[in-house]
C-alpha positions in Angstrom: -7.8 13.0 14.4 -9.3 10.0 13.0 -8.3 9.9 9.5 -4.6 11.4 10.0 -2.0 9.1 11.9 1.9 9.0 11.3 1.5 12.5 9.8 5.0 13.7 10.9 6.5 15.2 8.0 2.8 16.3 7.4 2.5 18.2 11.1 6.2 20.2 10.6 5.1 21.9 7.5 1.2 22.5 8.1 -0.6 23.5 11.2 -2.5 20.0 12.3 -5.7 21.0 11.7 -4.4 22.4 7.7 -3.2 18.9 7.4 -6.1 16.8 8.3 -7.8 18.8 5.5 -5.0 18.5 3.1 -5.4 14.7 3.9 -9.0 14.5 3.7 -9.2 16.3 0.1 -6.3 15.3 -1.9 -6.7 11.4 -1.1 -10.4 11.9 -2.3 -10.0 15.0 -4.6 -13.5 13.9 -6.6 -15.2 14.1 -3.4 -17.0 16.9 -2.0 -17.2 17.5 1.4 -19.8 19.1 3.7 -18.7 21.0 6.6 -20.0 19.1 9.3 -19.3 16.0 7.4 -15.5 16.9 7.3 -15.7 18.1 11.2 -16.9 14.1 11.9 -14.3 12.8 9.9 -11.5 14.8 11.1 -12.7 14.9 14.9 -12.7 18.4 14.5 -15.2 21.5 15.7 -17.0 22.7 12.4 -16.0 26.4 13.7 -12.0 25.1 14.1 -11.8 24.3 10.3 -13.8 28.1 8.7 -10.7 29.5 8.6 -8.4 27.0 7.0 -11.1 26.1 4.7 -11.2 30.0 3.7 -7.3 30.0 3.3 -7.2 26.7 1.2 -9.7 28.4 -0.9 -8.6 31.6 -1.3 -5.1 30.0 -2.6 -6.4 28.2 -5.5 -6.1 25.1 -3.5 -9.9 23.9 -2.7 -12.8 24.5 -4.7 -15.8 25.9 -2.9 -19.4 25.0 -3.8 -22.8 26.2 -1.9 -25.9 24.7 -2.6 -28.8 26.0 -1.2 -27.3 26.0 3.1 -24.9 23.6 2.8 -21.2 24.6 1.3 -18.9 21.9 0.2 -15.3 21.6 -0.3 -12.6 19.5 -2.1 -9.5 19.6 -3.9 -8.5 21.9 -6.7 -7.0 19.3 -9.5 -6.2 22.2 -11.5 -4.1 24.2 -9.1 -0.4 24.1 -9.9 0.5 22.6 -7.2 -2.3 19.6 -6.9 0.1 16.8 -8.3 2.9 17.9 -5.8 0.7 18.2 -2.8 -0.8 14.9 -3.5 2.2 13.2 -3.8 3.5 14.8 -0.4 0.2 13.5 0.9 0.6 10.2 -0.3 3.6 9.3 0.8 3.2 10.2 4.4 -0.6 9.5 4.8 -1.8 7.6 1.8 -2.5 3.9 1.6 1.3 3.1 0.4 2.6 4.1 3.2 -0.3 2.4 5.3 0.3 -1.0 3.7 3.9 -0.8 4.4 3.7 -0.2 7.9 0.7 -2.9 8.0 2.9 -5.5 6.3 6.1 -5.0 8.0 3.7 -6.6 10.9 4.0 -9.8 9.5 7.4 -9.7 9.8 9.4 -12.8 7.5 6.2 -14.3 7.2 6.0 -12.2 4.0 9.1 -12.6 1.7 8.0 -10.1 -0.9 4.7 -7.8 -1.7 4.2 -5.0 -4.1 1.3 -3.3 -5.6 0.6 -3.3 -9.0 -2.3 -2.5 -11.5 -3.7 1.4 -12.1 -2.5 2.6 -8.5 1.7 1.6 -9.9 0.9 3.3 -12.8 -0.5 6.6 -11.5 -3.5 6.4 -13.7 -6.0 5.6 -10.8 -9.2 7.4 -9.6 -11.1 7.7 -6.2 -13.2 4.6 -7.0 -9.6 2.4 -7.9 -8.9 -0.5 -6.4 -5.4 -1.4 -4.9 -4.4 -4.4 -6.4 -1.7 -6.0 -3.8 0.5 -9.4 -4.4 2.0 -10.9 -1.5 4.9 -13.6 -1.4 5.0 -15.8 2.4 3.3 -17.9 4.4 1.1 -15.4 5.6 -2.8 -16.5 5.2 -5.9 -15.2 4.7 -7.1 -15.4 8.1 -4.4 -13.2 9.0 -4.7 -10.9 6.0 -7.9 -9.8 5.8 -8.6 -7.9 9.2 -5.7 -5.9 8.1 -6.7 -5.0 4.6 -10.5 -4.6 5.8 -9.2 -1.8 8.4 -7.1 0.1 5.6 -10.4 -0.1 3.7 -12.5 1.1 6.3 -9.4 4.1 6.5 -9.0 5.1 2.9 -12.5 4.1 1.2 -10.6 2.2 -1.2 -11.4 -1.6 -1.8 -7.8 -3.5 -1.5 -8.0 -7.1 -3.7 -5.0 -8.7 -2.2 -3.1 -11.7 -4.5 -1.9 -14.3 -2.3 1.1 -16.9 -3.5 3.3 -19.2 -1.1 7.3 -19.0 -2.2 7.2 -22.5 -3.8 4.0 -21.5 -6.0 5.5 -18.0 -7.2 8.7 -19.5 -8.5 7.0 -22.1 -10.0 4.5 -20.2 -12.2 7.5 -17.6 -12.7 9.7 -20.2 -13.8 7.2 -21.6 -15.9 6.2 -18.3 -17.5 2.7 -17.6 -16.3 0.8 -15.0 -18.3 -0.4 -13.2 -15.2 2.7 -13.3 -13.4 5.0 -11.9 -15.8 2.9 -9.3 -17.4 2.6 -7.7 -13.7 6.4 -8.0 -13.0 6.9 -6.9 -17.0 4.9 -3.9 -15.6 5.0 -0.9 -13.1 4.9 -2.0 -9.5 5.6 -0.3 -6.3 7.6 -2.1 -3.7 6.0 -2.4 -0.5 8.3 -5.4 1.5 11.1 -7.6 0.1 12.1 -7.7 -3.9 12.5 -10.4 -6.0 16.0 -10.3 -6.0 16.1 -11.1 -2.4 13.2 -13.4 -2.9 16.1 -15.5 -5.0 18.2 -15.2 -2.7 16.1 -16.4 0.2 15.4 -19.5 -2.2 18.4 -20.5 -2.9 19.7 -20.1 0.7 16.7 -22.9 1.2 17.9 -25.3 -1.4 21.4 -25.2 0.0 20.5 -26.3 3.0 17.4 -28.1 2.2 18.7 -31.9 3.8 21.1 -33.4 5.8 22.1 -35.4 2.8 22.9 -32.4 0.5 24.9 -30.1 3.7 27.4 -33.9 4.3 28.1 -34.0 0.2 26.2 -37.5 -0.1 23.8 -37.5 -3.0 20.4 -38.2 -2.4 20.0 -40.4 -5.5 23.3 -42.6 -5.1 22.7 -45.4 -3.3 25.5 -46.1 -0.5 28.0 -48.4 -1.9 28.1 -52.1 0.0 31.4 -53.0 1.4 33.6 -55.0 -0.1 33.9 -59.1 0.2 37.6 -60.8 1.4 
């Protein structure tokens, strides 16, 4: 299926074509989908998803609309179970998980990155951006093929915060407004933490020259020898 991968966890509780559906309508649960429409994104027969979508329906769990030929599905978000079955979703086909995987790519390159904004705090909607901040060396360049695929994936437009390990702890340490109200906030942790993130620093500084690891300080000048 084209919009499920990694669905695991997904695949031992729900048949496969029940989860691709799942998937499809609880990450965009404002959006209705046409039949065919859904078939296309699922890279599924039309005639392979009647009787799930009839099930889903029938449990409180899909709302059903017809307009004039065409019928259209999505999510319930008043079922009793919408908030749990979304957060099942989420976590093992949502963009969290997606960026995770998609970061852990990069490997040490990125020290620390977390998403922040209305996603953290659970308030967003289909239209919400993902607001990401990254801690490494990683660039751009590198960066933005990833993000551009998840967007592509989850229809969701990902505005990525970029800050080398030397700027972060800079503006932290020097209390920028930005910074701080984001770490003050929620956040979700997607790589690293800034606990390690200290830690990694002040590995760096203890070994940061030759000078330092041999006990000479760097701004005493060597004494000259002694005359007679």
């Amino acid at each position: 299926m084209n919009a499920v991968n990694n669905l695991a966890p997904l695949d031992a509780i729900f048949p496969s074509t029940r989860a691709g559906v799942l998937c499809s309508a609880l990450l965009e649960p404002q959006r209705w989908w046409y039949l065919s429409e859904l078939a296309r994104h699922l890279g599924a027969r039309p005639s392979s998803l009647q009787r799930e979508l009839v099930s889903l329906v029938s449990s409180g769990i899909l709302e059903r609309r017809q307009d004039g030929r065409r019928v259209y599905f999505r999510a319930n978000s008043s079922s009793p179970v919408f908030r749990d079955l979304r957060g099942l979703v989420e976590k093992t086909a949502g963009i969290v998980p997606a960026l995770v995987q998609a970061l852990e790519a990069f490997g040490s390159r990125i020290e620390l990155g977390l998403i922040y904004g209305s996603v953290a705090r659970g308030e967003e909607r289909a239209s919400s951006d993902v607001d990401l901040m990254i801690v490494g060396s990683v660039g751009q360049i590198d960066l933005v093929p990833v993000l551009r695929k998840l967007e592509d994936r989850f229809r969701r437009e990902v505005n990525a915060m970029l800050y080398s390990p030397q700027e972060f702890r800079g503006k932290l340490a020097a209390g920028d407004h930005f910074l701080c109200s984001v770490l003050k906030g929620k956040t979700i942790q997607l790589r690293g933490s800034l606990d390690e993130l200290g830690k990694t620093s002040a590995r760096r500084k203890g070994s940061s020259s030759p000078d330092q690891r041999s006990g000479t300080r760097r701004d005493t000048p060597p004494r000259s020898p002694r005359s007679g």
